[in-house]
MILUM-969224 format. One record per residue (C-alpha): residue number from 1; residue in one letter; x, y, z. Coordinates in steps of 0.2 Angstrom, whole numbers. Example, Ala and Ser with C-alpha at 12.3 -4.5 7.8 and 13.67 -1.06 7.14 Angstrom:
<nodes>
NODE | 1 | a | 62 | -22 | 39
NODE | 2 | s | 68 | -5 | 36
</nodes>
This chain:
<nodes>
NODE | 1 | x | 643 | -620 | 381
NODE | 2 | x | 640 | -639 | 383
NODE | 3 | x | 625 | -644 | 371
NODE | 4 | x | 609 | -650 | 378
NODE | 5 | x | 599 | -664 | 375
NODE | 6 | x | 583 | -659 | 371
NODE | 7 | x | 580 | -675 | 358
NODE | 8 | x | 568 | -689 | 369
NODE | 9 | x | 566 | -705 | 357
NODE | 10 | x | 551 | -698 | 348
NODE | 11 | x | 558 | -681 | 344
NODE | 12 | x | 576 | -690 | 337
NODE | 13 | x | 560 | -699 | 325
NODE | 14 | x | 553 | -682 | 318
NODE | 15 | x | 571 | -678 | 315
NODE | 16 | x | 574 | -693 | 304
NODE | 17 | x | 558 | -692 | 295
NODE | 18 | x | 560 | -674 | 292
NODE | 19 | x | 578 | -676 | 287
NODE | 20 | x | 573 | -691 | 275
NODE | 21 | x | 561 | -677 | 263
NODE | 22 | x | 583 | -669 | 257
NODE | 23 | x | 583 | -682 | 246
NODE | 24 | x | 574 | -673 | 233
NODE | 25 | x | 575 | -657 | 240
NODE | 26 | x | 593 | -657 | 240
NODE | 27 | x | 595 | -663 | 222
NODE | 28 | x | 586 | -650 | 215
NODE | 29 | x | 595 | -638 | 222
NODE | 30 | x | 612 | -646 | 211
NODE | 31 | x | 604 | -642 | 197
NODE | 32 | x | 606 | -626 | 190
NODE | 33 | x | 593 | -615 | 182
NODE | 34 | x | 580 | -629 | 185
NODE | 35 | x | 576 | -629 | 205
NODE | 36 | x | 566 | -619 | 215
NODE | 37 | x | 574 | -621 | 231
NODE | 38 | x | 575 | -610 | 248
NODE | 39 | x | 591 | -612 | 257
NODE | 40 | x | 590 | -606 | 275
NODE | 41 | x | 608 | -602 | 282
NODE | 42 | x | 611 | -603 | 300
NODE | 43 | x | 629 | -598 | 302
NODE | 44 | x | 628 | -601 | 321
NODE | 45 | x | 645 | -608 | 329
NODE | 46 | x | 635 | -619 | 340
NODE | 47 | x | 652 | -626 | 349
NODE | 48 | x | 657 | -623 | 367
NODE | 49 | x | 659 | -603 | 368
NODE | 50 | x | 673 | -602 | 380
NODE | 51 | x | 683 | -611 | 367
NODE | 52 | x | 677 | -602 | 356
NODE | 53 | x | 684 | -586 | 363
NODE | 54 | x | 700 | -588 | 359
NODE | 55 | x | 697 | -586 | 343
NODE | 56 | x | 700 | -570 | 339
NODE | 57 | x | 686 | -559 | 330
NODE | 58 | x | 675 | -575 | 332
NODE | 59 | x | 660 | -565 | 335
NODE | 60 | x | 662 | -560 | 315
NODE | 61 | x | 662 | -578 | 309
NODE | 62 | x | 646 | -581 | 303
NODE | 63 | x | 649 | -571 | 290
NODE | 64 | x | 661 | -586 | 284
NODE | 65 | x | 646 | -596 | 277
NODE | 66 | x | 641 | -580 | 265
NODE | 67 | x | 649 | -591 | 249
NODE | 68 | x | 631 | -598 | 251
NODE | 69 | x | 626 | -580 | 241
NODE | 70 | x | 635 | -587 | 226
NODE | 71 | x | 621 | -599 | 224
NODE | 72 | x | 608 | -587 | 218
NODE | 73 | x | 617 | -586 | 201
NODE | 74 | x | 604 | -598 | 202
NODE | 75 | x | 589 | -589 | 196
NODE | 76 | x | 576 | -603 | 203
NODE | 77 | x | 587 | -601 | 220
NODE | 78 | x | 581 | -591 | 235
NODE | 79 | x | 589 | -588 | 254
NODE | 80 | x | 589 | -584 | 269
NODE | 81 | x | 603 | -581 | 280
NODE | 82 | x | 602 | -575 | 299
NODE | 83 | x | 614 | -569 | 309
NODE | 84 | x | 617 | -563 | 327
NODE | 85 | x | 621 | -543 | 321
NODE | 86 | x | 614 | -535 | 305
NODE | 87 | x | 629 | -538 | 290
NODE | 88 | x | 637 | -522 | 282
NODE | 89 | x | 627 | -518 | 268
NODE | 90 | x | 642 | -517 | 258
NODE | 91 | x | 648 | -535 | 262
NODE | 92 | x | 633 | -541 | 253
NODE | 93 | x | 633 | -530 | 239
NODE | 94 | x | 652 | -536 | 237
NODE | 95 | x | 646 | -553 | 236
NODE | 96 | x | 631 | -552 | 224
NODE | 97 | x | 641 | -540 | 213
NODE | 98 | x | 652 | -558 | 211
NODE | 99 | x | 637 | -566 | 203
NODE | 100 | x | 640 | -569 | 182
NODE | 101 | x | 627 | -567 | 172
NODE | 102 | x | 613 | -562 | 184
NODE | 103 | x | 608 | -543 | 188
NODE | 104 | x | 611 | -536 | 205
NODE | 105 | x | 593 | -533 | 208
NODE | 106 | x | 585 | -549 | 203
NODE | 107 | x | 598 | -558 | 216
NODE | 108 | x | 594 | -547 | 230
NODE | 109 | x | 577 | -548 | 227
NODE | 110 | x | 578 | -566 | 232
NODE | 111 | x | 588 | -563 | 247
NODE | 112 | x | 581 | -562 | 263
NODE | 113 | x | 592 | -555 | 279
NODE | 114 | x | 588 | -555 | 295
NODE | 115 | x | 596 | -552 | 313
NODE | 116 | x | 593 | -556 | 331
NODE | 117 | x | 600 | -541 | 335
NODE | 118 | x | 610 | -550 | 350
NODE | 119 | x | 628 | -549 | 350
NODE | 120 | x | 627 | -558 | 365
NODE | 121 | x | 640 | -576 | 372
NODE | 122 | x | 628 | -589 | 364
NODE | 123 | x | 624 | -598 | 347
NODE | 124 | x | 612 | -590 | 335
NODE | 125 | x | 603 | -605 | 335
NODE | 126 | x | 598 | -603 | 353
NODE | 127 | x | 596 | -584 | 350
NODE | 128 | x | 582 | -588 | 337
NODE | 129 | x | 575 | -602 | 344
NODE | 130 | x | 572 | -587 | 359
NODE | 131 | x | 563 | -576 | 348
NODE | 132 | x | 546 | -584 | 342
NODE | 133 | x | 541 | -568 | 330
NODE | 134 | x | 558 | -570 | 322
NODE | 135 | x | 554 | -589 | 320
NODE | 136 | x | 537 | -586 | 314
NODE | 137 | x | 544 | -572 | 300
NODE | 138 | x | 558 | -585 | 295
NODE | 139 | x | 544 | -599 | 292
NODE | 140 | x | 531 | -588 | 282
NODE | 141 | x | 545 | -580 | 270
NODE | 142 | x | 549 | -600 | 266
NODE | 143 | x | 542 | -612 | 253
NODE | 144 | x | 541 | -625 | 267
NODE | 145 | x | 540 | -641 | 254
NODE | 146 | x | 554 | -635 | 242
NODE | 147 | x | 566 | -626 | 258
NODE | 148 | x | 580 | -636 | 269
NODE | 149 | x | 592 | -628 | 279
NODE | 150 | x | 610 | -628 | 282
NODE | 151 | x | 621 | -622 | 296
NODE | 152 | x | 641 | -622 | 303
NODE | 153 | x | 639 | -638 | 313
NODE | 154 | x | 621 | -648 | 318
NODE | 155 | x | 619 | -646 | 338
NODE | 156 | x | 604 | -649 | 345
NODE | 157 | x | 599 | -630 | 344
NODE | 158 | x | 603 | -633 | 328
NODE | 159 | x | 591 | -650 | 327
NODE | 160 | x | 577 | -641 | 339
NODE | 161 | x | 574 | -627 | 327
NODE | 162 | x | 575 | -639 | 312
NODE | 163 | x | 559 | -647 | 319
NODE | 164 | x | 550 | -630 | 325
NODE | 165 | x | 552 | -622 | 308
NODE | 166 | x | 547 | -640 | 300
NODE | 167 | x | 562 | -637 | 289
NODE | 168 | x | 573 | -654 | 288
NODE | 169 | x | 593 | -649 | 290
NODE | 170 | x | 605 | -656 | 278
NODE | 171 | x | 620 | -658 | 290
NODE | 172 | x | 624 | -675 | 302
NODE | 173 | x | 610 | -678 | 315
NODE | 174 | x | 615 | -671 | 331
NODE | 175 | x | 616 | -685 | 339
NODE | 176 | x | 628 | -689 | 327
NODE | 177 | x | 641 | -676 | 332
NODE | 178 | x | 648 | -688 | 344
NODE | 179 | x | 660 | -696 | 328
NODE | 180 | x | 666 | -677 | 323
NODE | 181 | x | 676 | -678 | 342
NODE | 182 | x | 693 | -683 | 345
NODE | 183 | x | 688 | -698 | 353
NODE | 184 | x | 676 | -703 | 341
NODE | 185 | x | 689 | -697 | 327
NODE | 186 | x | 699 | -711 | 334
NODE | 187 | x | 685 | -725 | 334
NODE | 188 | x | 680 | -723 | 318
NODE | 189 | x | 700 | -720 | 308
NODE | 190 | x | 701 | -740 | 319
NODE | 191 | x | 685 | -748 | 312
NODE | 192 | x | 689 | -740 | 294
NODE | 193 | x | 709 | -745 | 294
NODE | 194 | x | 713 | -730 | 291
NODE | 195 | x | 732 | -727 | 299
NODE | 196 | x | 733 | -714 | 314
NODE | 197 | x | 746 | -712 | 330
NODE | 198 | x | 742 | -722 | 346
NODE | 199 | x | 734 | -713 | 359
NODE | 200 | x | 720 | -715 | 374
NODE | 201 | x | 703 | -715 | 378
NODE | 202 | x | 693 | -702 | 383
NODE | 203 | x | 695 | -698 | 400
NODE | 204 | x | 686 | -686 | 411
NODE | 205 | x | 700 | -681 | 426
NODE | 206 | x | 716 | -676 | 427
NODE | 207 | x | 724 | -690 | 437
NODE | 208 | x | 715 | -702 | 424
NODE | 209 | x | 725 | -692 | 410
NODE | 210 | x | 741 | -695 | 420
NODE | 211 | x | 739 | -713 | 420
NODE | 212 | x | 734 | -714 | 399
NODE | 213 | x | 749 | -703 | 396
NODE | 214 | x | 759 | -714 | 408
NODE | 215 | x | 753 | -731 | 397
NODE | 216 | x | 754 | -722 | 380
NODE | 217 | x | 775 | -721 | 383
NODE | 218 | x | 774 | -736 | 392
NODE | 219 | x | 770 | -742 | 375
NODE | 220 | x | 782 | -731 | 366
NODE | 221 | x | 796 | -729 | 374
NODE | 222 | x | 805 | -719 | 363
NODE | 223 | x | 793 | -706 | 361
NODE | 224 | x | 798 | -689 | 366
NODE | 225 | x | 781 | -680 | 364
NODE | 226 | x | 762 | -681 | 365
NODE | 227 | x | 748 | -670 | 361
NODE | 228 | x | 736 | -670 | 377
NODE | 229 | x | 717 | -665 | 368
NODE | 230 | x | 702 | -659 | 375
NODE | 231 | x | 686 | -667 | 364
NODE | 232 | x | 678 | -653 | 357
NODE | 233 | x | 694 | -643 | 357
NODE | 234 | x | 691 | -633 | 338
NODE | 235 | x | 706 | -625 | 327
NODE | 236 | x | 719 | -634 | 336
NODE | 237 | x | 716 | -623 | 349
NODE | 238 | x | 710 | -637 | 363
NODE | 239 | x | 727 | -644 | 360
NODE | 240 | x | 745 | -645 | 371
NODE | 241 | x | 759 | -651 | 370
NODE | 242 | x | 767 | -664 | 384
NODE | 243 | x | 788 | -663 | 380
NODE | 244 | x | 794 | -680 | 390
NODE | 245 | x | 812 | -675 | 386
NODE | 246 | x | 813 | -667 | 403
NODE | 247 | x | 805 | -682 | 412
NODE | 248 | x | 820 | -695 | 405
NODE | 249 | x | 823 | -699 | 422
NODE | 250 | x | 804 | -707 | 424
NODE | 251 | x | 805 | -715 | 406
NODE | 252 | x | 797 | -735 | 405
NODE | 253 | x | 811 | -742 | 409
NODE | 254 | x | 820 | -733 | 422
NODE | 255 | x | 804 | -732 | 437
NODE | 256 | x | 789 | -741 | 441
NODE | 257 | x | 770 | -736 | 432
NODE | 258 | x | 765 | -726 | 446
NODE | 259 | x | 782 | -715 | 450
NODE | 260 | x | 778 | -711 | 430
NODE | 261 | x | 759 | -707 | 435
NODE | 262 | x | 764 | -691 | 446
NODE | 263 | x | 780 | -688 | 439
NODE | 264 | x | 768 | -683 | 421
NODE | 265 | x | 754 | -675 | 433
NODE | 266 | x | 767 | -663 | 441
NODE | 267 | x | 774 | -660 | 423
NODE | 268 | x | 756 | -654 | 417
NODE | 269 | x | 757 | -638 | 425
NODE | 270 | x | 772 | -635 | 411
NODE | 271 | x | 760 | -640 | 394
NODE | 272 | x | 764 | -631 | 380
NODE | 273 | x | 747 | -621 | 376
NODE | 274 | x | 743 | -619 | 359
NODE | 275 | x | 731 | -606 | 363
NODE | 276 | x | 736 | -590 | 370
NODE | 277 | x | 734 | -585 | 389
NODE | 278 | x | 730 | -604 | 391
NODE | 279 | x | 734 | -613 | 409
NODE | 280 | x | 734 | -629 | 415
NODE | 281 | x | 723 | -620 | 429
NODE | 282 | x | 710 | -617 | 414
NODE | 283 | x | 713 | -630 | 405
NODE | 284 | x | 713 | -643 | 418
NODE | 285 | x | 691 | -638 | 422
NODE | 286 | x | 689 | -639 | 405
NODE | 287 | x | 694 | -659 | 406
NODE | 288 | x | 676 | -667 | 418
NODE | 289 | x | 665 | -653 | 405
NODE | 290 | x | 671 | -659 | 388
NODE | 291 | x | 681 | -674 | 390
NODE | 292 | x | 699 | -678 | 385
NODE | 293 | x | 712 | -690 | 376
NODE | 294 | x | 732 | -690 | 373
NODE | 295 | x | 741 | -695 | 357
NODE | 296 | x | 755 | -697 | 353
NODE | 297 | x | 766 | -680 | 344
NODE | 298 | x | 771 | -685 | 327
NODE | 299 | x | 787 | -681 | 325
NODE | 300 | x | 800 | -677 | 308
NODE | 301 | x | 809 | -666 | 300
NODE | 302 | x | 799 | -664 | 282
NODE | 303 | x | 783 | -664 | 289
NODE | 304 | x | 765 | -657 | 281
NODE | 305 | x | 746 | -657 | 289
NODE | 306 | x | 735 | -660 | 274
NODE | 307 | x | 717 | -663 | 274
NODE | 308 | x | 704 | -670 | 263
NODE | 309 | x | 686 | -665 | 263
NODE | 310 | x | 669 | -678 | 257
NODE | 311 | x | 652 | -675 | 257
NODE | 312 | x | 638 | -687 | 260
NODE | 313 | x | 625 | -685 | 249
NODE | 314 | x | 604 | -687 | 256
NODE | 315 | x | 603 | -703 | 245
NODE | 316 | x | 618 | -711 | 254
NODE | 317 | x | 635 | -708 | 242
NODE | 318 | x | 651 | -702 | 248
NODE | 319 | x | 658 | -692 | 237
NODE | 320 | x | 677 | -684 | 239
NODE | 321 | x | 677 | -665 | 239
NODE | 322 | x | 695 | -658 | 238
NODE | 323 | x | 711 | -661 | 245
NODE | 324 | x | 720 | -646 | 254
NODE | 325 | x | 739 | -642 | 263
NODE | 326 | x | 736 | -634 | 279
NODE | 327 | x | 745 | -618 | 284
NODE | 328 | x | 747 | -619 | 304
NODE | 329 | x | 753 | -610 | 316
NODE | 330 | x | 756 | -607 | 335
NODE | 331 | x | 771 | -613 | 348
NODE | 332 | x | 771 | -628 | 340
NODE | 333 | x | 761 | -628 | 323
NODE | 334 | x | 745 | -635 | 328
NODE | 335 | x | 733 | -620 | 326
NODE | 336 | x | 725 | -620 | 309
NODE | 337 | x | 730 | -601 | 299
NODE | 338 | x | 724 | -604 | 281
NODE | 339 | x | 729 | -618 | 267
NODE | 340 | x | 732 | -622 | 252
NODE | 341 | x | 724 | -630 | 236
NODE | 342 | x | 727 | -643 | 232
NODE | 343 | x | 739 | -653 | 243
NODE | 344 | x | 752 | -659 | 238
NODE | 345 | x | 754 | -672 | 223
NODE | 346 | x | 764 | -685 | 230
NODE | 347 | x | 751 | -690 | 245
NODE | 348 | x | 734 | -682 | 237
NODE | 349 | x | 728 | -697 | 229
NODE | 350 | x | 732 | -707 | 245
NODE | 351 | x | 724 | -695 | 254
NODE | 352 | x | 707 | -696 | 243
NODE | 353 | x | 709 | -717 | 246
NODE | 354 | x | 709 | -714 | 264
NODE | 355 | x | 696 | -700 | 266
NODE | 356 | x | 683 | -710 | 256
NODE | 357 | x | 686 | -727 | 268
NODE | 358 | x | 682 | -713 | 283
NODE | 359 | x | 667 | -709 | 274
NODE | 360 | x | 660 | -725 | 269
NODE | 361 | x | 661 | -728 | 289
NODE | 362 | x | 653 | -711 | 293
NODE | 363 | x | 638 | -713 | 281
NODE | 364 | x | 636 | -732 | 288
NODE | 365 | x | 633 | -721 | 305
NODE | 366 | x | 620 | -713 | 296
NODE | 367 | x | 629 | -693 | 295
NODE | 368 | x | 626 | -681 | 282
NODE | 369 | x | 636 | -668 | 270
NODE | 370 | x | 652 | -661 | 277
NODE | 371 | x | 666 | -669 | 281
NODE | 372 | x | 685 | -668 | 285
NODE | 373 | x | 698 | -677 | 290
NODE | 374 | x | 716 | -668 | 295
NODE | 375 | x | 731 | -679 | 293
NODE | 376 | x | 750 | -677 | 296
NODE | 377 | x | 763 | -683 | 283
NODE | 378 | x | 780 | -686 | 286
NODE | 379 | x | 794 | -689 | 271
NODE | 380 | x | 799 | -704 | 274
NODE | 381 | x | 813 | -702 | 258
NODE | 382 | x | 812 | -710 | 240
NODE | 383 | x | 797 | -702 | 238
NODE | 384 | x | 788 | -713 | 251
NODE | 385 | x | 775 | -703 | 264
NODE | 386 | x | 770 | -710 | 280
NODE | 387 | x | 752 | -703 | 284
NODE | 388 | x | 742 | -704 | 299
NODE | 389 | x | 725 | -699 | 303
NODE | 390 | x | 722 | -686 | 316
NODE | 391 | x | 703 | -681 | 317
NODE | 392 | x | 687 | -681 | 309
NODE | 393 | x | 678 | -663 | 308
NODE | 394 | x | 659 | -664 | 303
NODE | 395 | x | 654 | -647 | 301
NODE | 396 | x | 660 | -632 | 288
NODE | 397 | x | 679 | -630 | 294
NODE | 398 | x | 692 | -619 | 286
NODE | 399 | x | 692 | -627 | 269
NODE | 400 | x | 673 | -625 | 264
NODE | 401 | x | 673 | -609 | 262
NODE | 402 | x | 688 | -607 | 249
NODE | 403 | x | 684 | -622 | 239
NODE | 404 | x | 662 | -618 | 238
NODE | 405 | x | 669 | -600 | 231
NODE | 406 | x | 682 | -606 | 218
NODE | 407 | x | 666 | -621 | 213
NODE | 408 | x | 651 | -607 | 215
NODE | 409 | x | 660 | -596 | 205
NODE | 410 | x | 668 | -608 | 191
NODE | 411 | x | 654 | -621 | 191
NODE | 412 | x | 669 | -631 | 187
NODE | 413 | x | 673 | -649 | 193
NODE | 414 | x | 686 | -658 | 205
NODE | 415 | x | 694 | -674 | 195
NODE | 416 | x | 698 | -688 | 208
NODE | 417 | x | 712 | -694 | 192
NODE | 418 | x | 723 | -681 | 196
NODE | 419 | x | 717 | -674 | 211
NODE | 420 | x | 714 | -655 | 203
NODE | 421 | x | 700 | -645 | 200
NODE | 422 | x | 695 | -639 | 182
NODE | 423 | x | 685 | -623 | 176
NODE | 424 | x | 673 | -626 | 163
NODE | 425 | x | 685 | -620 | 150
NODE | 426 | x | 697 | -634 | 158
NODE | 427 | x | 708 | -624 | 165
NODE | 428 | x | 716 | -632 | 181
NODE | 429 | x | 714 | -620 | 198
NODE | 430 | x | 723 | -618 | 209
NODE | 431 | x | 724 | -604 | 230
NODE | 432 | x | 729 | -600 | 245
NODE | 433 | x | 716 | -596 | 257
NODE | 434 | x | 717 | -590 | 274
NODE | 435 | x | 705 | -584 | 287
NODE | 436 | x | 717 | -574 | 300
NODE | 437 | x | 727 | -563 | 287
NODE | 438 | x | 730 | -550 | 301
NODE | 439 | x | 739 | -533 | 306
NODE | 440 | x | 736 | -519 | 321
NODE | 441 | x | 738 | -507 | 307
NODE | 442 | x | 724 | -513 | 298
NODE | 443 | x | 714 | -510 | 312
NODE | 444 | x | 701 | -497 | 310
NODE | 445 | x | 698 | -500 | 289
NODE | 446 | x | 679 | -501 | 288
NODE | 447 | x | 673 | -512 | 273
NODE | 448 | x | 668 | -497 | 262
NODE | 449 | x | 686 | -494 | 266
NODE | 450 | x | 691 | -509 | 261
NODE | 451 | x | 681 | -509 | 245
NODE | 452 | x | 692 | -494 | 237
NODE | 453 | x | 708 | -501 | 239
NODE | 454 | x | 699 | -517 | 230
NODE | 455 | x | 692 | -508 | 218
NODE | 456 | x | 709 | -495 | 215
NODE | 457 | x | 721 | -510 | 213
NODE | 458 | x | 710 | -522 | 204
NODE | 459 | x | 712 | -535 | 220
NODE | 460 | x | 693 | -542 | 214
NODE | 461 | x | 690 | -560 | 208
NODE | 462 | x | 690 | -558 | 187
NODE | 463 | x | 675 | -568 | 182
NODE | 464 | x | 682 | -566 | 164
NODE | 465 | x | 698 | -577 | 169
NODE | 466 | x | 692 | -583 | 183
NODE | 467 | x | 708 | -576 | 192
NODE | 468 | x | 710 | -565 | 208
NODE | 469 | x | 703 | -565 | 226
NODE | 470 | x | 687 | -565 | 234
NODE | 471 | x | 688 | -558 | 253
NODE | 472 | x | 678 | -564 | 268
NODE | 473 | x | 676 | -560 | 286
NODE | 474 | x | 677 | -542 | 279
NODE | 475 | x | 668 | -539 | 298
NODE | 476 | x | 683 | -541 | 309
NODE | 477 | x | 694 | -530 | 299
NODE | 478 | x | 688 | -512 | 310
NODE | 479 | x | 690 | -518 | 327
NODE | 480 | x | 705 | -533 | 325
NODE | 481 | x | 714 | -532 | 310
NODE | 482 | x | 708 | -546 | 305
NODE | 483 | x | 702 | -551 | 287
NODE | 484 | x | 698 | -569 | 278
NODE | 485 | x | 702 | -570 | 255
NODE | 486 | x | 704 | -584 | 245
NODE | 487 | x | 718 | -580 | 230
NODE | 488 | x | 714 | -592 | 214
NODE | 489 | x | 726 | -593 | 200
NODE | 490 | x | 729 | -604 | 185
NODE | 491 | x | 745 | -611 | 195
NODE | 492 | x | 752 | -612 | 211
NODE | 493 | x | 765 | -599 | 209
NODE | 494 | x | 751 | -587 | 201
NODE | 495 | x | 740 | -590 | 218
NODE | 496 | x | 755 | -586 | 229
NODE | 497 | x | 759 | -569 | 217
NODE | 498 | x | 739 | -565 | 220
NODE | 499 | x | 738 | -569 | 238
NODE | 500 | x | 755 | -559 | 243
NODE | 501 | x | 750 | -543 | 230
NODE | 502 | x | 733 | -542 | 244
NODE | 503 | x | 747 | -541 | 257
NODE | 504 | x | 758 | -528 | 251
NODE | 505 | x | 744 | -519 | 246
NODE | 506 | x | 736 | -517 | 262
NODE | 507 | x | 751 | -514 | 270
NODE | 508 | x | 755 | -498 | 258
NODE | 509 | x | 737 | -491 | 262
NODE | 510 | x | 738 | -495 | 279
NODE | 511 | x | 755 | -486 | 283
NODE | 512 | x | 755 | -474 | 296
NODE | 513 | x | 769 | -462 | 290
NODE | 514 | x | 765 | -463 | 273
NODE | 515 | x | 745 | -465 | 273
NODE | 516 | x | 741 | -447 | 266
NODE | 517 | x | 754 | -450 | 252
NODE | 518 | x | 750 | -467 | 249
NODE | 519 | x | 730 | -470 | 249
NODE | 520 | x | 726 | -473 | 233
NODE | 521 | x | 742 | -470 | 223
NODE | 522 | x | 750 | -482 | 213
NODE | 523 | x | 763 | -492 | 219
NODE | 524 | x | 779 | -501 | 211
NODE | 525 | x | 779 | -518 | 218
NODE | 526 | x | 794 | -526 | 223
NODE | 527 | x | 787 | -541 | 219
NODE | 528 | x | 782 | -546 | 202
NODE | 529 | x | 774 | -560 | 191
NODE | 530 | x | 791 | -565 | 182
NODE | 531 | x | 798 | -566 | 200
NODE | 532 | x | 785 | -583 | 204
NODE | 533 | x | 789 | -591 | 188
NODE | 534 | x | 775 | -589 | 176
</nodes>
């Protein structure tokens, strides 16, 4: 789906002006126990739905922003979250029943749910912005002075219905999106000196790409890889590899520029897909729709993808967030699987330095909340890192969730001395979070399912010791397998022992030859907490 452009000069005016009211409505809603705030969540994946598709279970993915729940332990709090198909009433409860200190009832009282009812190929935003009754119900169950909505990234579906509900959305203007792409990733790591590896343009053909990927070796001879990126490309999985070892005989100096040009454009039909099924047939169309650039591959032998997450605030601070290890995946470990909080200690701090000078040049473009920026690190020995830049994401990736739960649920604080998050009682936190834990045998578990084997093994989140794992995406898990948690401990080790117990757990009840024996039973586990060191 390419976005359209609905926004004419005097529309993108009634944007800004609605957008400028968050300053006050938004900084109510930080405090606890004092505001009377609506949220309206829009989980709608408002990014181009063939790329989407090969995401597997994508369909299920606006249930990723139902950490927002959390936020009615806030008694003052009210929300309303849509979605393109009704939610498993057991899902909810799940989620409210995670809420200290406030009765059941007196949450869901102030939740309102509502569904298209359209499982249909296109964003939610656009299935509301269809549905004028559901629009008018969504605007009469709001507080309209005191409500702001929120969403997964801000199209402009996402900015149209902002203005026809008269409710101003706290994410960056849509017209803003353009820095969150690869190529405006690139722009704005030059004009905030932030490190990141050479690489092209955007281009909109194929023979155009040849003749970037033919200059971008021509001014790296010794490279021997290069990542060749369509724009909007989300989750690594617009990505592939160009290997240039096989094309030695066309290297800078052995031909001319334009032997190299076709020498690299016969060689595309052998990228290296990070998606699965991909083609260069496929792939190839995509290019004049949504744009692409190459860069060069980053190569080393101790090598980590770490990310770090800011928010800009309504009244114009950039505040860092979190840092996070990614888990990746895929032929060659560019799709993103889960990660890890926090990253590592030897670049973390370097990585908050670097994501604040993106920040300061996002907020001079005038975005909003949400931001990311994914890096690669290589160990360069004696403890040295070299860390480049890769790209900017401003919506809610993979890292929101997790880090919103552990915060929601803690109320804690992230200290930018150290680089760690504290609970109230000052203990340091620490998970591992991933949104594709996934097995054929776990096909078929519905989430009532899934709630008794939480329930028998005491897999929940301990609001006592603020320990244990809070699942999401509990709505793939019957048809792919599929299933999201987020394991916190006090340490790193104690994470790892929480997030692997889920595993072999699900595996156990989820045996085929054993699942009459096993459901329910209590297992020995061959793994144990001594084993992790703690």
């Amino acid at each position: 789906m390419a976005t359209i452009d609905i926004f004419n000069f005097e529309e993108i005016e009634q944007f800004r002006n609605l957008q400028s009211s968050l300053h006050y409505r938004w900084k109510t809603s930080e405090v606890f126990d004092k505001s009377k705030t609506d949220i309206l969540i829009i989980p709608s994946l408002s990014i181009d739905q063939r790329e989407l598709q090969k995401v597997e279970g994508c369909e299920h993915y606006e249930e990723r922003l139902l950490f927002s729940l959390i936020r009615l332990r806030n008694p003052q709090t009210r929300l309303i979250y849509v979605t393109s198909m009704p939610l498993h009433p057991s899902i909810i409860d799940y989620y409210l029943q995670l809420l200290p200190g406030i009765p059941f009832s007196h949450a869901r009282h102030r939740l309102l749910l509502l569904s298209t009812y359209d499982a249909s190929l296109k964003p939610l935003s656009q299935k509301i912005l269809e549905r004028p009754r559901l629009m008018a119900k969504i605007r009469q169950a709001l507080r309209l002075d005191q409500a702001f909505m929120v969403c997964y990234n801000s199209t402009f579906w996402e900015g149209e219905l902002s203005l026809k509900l008269g409710v101003p959305l706290y994410a960056a203007a849509p017209d803003l999106q353009i820095w969150g792409t690869k190529s405006g990733s690139r722009e704005i790591f030059y004009h905030s000196h932030v490190p990141h590896p050479k690489g092209s343009s955007l281009v909109w053909n194929s023979q155009d790409l040849a003749i970037a990927a033919a200059k971008l070796w021509e001014s790296q001879p010794t490279l021997k890889r290069m990542v060749v990126k369509l724009n909007q490309g989300i989750s690594g999985e617009g990505n592939a590899i160009l290997d240039l070892r096989p094309l030695q005989d066309f290297a800078p100096d052995k031909i001319d520029h334009n032997q190299r040009v076709l020498a690299i454009s016969n060689r595309f039909e052998n990228l290296r897909f990070q998606a699965t099924q991909e083609t260069w047939a496929n792939f190839s169309q995509r290019i004049p729709e949504l744009g692409a650039i190459v860069e060069s591959f980053i190569e080393g032998e101790i090598k980590h993808s770490p990310s770090v997450q800011g928010r800009i605030t309504p009244d114009g601070n950039v505040e860092i967030l979190s840092t996070h290890d990614q888990i990746l995946g895929g032929p060659d470990g560019q799709i993103y699987l889960g990660c890890r909080f926090p990253a590592n200690e030897n670049y973390r701090l370097k990585l908050q330095e670097l994501g604040l000078q993106v920040g300061k040049k996002l907020a001079e473009k005038g975005t909003l909340e949400r931001y990311g920026v994914d890096f690669v690190t290589v160990d360069q020995g004696n403890g040295q890192w070299d860390i480049k830049a890769i790209e900017i994401n401003l919506r809610k990736g993979g890292t929101t969730h997790p880090f919103m739960t552990l915060k929601l649920l803690t109320n804690g604080d992230y200290d930018l001395s150290t680089g760690l998050f504290y609970s109230l009682q000052g203990k340091p936190k620490y998970y591992i979070a991933t949104d594709n834990l996934q097995h054929d045998q776990y096909r078929g578990l519905l989430p009532n399912d899934l709630m008794d084997i939480i329930a028998h093994h005491r897999l929940h989140f301990d609001t006592g010791t603020e320990t244990g794992t809070v699942f999401h995406l509990m709505g793939c898990l019957s048809q792919f397998g599929k299933l999201g948690l987020t394991s916190i401990g006090d340490s790193p080790q104690e994470a790892e022992y929480i997030y692997q117990k889920v595993i072999q757990v699900l595996d156990l009840e989820t045996n085929d030859e054993h699942k009459e024996d096993l459901l329910f039973s209590d297992y020995a586990f061959p793994i144990s907490a001594d084993s992790f060191g703690y």
